[in-house]
mmCIF entry with sequence, helices, sheets and N, C-alpha, C, O atoms, coordinates in Angstrom:
data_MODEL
# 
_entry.id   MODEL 
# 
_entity.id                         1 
_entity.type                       polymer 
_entity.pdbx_number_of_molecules   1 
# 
_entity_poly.entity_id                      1 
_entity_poly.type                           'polypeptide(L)' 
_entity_poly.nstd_linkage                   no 
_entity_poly.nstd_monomer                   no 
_entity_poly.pdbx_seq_one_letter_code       
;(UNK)(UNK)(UNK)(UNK)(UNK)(UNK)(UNK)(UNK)(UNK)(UNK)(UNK)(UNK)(UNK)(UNK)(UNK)(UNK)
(UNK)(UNK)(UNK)(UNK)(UNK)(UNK)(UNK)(UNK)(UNK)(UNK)(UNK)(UNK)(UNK)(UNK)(UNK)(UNK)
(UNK)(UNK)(UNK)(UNK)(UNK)(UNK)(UNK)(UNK)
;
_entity_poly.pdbx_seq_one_letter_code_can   XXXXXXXXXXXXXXXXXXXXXXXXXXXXXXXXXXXXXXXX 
_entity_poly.pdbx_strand_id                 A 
# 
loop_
_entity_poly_seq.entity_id 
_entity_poly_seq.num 
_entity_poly_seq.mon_id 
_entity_poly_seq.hetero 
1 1  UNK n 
1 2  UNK n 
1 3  UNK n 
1 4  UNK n 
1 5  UNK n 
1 6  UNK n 
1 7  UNK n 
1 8  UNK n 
1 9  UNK n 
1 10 UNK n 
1 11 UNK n 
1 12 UNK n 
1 13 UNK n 
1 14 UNK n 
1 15 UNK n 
1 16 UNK n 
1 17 UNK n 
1 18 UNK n 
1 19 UNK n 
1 20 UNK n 
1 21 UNK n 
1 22 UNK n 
1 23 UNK n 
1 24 UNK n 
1 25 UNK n 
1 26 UNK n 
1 27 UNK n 
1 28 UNK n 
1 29 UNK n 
1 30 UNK n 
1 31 UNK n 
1 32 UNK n 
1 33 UNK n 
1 34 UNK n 
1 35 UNK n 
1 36 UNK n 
1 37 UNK n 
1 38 UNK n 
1 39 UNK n 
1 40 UNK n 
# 
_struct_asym.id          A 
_struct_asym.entity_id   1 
# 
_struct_sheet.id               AA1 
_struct_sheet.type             ? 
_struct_sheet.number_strands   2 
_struct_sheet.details          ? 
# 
_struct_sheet_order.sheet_id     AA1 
_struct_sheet_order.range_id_1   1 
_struct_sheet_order.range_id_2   2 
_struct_sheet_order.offset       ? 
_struct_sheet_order.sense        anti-parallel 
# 
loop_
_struct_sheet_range.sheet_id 
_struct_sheet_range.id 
_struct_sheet_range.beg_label_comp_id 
_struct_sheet_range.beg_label_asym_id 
_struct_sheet_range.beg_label_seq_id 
_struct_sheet_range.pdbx_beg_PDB_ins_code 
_struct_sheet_range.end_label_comp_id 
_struct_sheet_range.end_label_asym_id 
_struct_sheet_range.end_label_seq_id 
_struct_sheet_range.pdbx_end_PDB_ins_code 
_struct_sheet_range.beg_auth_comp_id 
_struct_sheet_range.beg_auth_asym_id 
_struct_sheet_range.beg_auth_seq_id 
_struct_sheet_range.end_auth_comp_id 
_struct_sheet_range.end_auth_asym_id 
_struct_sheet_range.end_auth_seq_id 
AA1 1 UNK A 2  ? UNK A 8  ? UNK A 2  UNK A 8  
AA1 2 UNK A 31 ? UNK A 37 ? UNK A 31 UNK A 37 
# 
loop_
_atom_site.group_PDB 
_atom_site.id 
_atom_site.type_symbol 
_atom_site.label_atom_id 
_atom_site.label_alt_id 
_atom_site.label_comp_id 
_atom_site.label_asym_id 
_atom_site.label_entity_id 
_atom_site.label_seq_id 
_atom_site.pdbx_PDB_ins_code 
_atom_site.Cartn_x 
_atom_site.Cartn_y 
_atom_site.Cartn_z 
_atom_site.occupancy 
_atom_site.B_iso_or_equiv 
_atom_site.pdbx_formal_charge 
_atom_site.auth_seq_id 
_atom_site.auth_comp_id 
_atom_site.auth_asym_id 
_atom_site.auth_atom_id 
_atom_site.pdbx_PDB_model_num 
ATOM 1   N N  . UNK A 1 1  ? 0.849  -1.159 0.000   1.00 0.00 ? 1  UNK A N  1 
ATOM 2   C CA . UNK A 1 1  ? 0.000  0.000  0.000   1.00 0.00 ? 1  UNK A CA 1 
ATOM 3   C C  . UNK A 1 1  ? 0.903  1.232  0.000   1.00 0.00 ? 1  UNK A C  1 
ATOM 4   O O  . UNK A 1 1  ? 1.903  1.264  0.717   1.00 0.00 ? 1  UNK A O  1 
ATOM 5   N N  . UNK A 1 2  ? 0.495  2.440  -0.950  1.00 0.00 ? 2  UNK A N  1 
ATOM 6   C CA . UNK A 1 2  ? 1.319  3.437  -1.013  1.00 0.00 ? 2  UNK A CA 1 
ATOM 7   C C  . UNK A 1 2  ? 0.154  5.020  -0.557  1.00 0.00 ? 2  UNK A C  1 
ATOM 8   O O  . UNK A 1 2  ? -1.064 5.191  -0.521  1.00 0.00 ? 2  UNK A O  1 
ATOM 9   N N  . UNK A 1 3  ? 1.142  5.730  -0.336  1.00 0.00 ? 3  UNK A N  1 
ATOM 10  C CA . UNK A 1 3  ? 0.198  6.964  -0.010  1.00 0.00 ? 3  UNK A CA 1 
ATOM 11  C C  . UNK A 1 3  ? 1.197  8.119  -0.936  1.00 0.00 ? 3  UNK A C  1 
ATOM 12  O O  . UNK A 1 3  ? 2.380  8.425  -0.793  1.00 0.00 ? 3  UNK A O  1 
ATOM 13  N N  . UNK A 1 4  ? 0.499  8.433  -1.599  1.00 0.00 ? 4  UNK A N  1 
ATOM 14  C CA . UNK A 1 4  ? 1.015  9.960  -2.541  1.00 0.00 ? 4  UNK A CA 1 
ATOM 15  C C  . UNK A 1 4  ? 0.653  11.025 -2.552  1.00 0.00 ? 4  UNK A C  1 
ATOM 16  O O  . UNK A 1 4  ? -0.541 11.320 -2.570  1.00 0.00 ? 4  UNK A O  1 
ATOM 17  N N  . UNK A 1 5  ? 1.492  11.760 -2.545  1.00 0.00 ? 5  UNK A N  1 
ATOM 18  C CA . UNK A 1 5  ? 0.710  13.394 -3.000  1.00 0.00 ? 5  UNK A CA 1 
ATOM 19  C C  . UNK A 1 5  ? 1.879  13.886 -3.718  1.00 0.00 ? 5  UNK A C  1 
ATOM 20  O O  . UNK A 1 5  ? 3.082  13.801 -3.470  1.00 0.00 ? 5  UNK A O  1 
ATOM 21  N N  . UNK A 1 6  ? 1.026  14.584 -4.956  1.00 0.00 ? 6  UNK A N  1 
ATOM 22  C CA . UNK A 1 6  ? 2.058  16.089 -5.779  1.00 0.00 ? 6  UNK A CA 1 
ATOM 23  C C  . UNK A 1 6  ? 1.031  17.294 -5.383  1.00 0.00 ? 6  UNK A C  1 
ATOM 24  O O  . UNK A 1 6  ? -0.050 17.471 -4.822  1.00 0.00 ? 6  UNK A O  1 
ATOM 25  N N  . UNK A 1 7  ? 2.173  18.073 -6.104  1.00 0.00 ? 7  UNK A N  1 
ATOM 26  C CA . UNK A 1 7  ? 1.738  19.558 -5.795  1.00 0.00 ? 7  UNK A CA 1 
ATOM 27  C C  . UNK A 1 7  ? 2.281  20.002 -7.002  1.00 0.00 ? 7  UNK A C  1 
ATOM 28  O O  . UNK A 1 7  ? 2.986  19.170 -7.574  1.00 0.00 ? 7  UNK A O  1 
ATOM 29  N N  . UNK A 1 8  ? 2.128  21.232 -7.618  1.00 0.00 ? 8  UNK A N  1 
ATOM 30  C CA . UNK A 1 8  ? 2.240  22.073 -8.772  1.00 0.00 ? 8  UNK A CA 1 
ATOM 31  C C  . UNK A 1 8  ? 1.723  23.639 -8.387  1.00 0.00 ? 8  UNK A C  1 
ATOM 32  O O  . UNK A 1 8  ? 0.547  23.987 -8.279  1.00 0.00 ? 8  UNK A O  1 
ATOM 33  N N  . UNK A 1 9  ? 2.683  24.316 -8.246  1.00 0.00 ? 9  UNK A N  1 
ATOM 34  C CA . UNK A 1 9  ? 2.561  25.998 -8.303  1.00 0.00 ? 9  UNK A CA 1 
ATOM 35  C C  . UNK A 1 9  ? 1.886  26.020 -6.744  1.00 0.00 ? 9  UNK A C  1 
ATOM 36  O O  . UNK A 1 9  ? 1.099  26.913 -6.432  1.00 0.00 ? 9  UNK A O  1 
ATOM 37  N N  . UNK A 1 10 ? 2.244  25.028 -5.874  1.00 0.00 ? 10 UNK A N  1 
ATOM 38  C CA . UNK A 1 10 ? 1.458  25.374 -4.611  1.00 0.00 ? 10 UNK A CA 1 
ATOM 39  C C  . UNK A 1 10 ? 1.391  27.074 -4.163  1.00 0.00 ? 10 UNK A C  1 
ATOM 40  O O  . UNK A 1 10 ? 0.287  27.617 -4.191  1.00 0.00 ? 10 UNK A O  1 
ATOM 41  N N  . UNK A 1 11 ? 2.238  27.628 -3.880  1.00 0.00 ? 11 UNK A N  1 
ATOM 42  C CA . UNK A 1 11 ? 2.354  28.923 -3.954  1.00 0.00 ? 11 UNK A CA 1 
ATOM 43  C C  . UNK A 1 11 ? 1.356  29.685 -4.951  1.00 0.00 ? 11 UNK A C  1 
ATOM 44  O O  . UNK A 1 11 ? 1.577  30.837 -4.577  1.00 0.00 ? 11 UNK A O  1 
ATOM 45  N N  . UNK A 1 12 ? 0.738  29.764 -5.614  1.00 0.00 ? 12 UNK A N  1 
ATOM 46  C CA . UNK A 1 12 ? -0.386 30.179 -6.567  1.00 0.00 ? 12 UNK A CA 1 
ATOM 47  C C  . UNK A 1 12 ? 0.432  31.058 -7.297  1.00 0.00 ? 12 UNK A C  1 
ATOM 48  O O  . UNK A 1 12 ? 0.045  32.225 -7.253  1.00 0.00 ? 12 UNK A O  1 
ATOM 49  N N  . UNK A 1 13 ? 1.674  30.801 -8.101  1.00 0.00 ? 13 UNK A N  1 
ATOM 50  C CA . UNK A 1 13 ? 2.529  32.298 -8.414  1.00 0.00 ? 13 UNK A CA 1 
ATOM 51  C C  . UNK A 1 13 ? 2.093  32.307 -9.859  1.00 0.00 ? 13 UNK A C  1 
ATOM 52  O O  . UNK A 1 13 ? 1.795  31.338 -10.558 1.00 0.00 ? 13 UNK A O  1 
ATOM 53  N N  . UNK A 1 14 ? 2.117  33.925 -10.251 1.00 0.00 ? 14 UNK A N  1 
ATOM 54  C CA . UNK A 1 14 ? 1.482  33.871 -12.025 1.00 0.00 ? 14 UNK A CA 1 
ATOM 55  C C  . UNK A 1 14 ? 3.401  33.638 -12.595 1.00 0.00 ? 14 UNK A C  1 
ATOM 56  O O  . UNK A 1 14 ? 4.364  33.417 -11.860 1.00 0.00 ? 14 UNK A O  1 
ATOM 57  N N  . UNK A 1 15 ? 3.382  33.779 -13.950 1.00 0.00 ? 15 UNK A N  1 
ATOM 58  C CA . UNK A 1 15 ? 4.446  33.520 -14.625 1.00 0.00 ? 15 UNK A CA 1 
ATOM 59  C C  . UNK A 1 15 ? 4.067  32.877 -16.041 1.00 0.00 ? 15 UNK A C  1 
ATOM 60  O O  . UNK A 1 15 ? 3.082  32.143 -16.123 1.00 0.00 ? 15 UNK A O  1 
ATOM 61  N N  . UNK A 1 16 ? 4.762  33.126 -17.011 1.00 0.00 ? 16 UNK A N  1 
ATOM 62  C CA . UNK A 1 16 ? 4.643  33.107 -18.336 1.00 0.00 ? 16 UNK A CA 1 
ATOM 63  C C  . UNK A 1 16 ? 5.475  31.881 -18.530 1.00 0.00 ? 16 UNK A C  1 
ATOM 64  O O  . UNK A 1 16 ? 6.587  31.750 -18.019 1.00 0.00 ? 16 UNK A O  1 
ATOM 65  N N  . UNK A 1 17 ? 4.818  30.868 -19.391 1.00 0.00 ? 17 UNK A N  1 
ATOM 66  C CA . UNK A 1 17 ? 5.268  29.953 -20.030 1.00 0.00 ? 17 UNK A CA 1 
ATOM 67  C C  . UNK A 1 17 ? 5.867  30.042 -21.562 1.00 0.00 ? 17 UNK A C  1 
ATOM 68  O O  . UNK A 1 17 ? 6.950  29.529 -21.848 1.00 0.00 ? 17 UNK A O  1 
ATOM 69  N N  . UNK A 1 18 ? 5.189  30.627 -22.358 1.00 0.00 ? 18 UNK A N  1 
ATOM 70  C CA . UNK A 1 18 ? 5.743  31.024 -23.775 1.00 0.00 ? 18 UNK A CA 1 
ATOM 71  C C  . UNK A 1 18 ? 5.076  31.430 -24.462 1.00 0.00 ? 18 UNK A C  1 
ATOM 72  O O  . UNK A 1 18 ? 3.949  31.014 -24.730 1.00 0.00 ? 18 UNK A O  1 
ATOM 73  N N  . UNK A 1 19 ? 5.670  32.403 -24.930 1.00 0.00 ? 19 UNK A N  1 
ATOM 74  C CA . UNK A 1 19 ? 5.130  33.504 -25.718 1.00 0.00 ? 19 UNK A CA 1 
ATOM 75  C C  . UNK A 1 19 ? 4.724  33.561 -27.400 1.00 0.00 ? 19 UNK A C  1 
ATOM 76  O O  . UNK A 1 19 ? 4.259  34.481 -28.073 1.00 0.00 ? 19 UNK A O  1 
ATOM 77  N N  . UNK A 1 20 ? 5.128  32.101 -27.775 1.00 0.00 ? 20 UNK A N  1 
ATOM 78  C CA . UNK A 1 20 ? 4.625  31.779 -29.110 1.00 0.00 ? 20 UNK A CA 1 
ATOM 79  C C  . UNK A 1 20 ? 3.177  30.574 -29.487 1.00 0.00 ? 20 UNK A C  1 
ATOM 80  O O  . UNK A 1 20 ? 2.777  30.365 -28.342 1.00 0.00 ? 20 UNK A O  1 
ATOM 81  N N  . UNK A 1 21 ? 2.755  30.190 -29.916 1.00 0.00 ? 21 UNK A N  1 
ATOM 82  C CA . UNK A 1 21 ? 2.258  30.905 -31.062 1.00 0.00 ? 21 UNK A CA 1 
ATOM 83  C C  . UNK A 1 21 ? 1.692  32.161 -31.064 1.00 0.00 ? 21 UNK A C  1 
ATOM 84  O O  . UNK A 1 21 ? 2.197  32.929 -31.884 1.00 0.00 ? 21 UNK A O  1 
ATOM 85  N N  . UNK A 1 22 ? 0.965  32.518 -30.521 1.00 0.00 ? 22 UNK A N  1 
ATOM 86  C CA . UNK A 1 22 ? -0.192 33.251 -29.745 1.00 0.00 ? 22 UNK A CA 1 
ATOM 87  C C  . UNK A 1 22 ? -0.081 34.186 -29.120 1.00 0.00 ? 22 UNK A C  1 
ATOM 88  O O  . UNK A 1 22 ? -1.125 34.833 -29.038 1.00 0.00 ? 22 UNK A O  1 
ATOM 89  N N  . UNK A 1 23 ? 0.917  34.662 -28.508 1.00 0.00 ? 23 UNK A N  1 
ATOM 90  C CA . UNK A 1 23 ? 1.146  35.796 -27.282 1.00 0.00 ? 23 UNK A CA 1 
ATOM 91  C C  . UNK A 1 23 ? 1.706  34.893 -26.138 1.00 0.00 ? 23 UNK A C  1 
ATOM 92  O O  . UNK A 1 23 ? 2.180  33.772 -26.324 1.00 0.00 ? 23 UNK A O  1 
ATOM 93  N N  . UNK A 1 24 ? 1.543  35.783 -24.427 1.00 0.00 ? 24 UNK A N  1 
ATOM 94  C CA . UNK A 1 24 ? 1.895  34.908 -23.714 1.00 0.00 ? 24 UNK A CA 1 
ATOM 95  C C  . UNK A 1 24 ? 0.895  33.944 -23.396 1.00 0.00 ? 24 UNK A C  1 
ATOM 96  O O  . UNK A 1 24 ? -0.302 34.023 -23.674 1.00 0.00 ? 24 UNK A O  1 
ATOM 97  N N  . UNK A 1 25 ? 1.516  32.978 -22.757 1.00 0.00 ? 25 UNK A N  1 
ATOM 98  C CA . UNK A 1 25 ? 0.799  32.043 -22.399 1.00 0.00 ? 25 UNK A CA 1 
ATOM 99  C C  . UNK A 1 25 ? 0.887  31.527 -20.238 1.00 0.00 ? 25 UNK A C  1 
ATOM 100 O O  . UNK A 1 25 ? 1.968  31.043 -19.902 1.00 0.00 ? 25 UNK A O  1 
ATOM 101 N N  . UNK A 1 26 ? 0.074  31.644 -19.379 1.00 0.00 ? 26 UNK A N  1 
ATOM 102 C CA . UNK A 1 26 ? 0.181  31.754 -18.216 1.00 0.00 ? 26 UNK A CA 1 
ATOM 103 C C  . UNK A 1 26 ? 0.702  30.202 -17.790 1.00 0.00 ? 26 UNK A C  1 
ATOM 104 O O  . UNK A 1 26 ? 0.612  29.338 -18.663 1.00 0.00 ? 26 UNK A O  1 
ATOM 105 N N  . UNK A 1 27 ? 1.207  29.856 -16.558 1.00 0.00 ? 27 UNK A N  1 
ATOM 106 C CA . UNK A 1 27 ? 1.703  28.993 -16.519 1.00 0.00 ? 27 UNK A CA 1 
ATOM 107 C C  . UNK A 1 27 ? 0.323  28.135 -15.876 1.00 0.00 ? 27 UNK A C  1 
ATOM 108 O O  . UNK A 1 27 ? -0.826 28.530 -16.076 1.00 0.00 ? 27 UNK A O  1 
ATOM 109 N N  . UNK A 1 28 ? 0.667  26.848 -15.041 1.00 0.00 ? 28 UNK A N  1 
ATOM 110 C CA . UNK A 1 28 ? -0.601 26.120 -14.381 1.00 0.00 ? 28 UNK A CA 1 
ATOM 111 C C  . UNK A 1 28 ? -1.102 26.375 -13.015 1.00 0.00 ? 28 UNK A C  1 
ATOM 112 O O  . UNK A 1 28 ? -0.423 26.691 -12.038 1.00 0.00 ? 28 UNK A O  1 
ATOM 113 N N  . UNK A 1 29 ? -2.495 26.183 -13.081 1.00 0.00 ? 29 UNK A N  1 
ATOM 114 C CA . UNK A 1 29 ? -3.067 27.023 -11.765 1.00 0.00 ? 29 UNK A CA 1 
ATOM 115 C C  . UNK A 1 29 ? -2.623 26.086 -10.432 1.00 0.00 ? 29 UNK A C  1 
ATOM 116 O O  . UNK A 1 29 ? -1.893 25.112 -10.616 1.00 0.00 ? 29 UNK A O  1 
ATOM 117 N N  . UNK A 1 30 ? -3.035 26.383 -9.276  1.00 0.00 ? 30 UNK A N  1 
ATOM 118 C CA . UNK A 1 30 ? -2.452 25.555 -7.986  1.00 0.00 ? 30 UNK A CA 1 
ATOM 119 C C  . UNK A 1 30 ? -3.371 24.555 -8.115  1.00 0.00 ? 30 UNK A C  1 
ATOM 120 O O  . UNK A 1 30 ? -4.585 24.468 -8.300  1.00 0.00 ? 30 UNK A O  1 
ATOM 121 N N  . UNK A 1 31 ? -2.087 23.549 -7.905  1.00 0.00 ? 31 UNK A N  1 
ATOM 122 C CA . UNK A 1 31 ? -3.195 21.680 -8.520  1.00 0.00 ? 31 UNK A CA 1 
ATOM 123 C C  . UNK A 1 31 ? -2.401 20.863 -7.242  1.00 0.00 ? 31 UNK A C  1 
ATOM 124 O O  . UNK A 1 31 ? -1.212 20.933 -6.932  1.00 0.00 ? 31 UNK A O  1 
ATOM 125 N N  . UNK A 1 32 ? -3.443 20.104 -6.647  1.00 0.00 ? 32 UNK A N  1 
ATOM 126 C CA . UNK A 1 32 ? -2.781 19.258 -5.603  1.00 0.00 ? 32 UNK A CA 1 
ATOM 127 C C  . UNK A 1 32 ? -3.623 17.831 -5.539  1.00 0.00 ? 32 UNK A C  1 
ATOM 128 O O  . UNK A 1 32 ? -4.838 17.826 -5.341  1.00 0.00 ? 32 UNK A O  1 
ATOM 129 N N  . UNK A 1 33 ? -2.833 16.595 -5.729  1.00 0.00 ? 33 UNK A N  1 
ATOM 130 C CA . UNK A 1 33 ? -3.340 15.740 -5.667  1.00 0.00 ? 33 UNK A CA 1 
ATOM 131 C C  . UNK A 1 33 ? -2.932 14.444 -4.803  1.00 0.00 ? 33 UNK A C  1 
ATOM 132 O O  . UNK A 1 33 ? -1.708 14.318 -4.844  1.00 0.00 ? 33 UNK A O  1 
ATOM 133 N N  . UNK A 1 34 ? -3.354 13.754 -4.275  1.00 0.00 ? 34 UNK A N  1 
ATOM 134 C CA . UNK A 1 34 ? -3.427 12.504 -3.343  1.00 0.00 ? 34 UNK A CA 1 
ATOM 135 C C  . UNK A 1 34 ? -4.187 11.538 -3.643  1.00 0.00 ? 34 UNK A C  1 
ATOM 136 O O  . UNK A 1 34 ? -5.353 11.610 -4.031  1.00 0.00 ? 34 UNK A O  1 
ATOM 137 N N  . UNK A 1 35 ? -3.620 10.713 -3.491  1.00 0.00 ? 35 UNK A N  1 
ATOM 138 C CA . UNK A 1 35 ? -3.996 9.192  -3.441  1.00 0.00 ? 35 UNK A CA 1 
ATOM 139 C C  . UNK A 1 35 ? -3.397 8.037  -2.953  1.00 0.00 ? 35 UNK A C  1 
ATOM 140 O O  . UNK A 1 35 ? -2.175 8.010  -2.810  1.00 0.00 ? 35 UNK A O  1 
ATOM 141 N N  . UNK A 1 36 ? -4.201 6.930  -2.634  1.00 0.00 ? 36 UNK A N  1 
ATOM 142 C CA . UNK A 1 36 ? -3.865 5.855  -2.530  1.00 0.00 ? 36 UNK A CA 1 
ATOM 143 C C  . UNK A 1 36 ? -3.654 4.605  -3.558  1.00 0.00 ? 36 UNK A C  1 
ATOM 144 O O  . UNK A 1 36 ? -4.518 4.234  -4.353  1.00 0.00 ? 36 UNK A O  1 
ATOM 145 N N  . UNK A 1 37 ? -2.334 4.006  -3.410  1.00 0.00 ? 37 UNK A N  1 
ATOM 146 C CA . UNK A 1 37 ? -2.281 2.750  -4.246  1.00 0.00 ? 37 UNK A CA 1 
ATOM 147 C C  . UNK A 1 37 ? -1.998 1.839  -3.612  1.00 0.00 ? 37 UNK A C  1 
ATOM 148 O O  . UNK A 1 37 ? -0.953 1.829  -2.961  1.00 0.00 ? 37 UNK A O  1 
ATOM 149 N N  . UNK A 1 38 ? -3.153 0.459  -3.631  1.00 0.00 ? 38 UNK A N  1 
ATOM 150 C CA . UNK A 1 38 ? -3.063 -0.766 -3.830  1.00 0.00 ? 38 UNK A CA 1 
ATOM 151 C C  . UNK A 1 38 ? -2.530 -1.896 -4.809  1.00 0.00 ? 38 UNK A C  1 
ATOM 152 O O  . UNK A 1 38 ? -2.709 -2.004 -6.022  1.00 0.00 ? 38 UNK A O  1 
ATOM 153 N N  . UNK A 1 39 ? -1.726 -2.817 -3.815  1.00 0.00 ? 39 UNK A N  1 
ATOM 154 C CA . UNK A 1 39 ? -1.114 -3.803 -4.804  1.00 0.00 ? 39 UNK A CA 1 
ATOM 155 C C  . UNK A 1 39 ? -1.068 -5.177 -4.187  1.00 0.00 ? 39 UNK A C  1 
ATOM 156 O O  . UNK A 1 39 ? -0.456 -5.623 -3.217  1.00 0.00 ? 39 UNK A O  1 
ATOM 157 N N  . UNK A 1 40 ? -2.058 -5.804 -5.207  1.00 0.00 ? 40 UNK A N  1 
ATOM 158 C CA . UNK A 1 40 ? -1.894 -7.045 -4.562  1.00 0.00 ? 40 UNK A CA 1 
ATOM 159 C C  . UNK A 1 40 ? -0.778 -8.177 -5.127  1.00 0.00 ? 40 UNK A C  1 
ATOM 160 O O  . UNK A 1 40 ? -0.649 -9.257 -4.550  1.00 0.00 ? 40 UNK A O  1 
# 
């Protein structure tokens, strides 16, 4: 049995990823996830 968590931009910070095709582009919003894995 496993227990996980990520996180991404926990801090909620803005920031530019890239500026092509299109203009800029913002980076990813605050994402947090957990779970459990089973293995039999």
């Amino acid at each position: 049995m496993t227990l996980y968590l990520n996180g991404r931009n926990l801090l909620d910070s803005a920031y530019i990823v890239a500026r092509r095709p299109f203009g800029a582009r913002p980076g990813a919003p605050r994402w947090m996830q957990a779970g459990l894995q089973v293995r039999f």
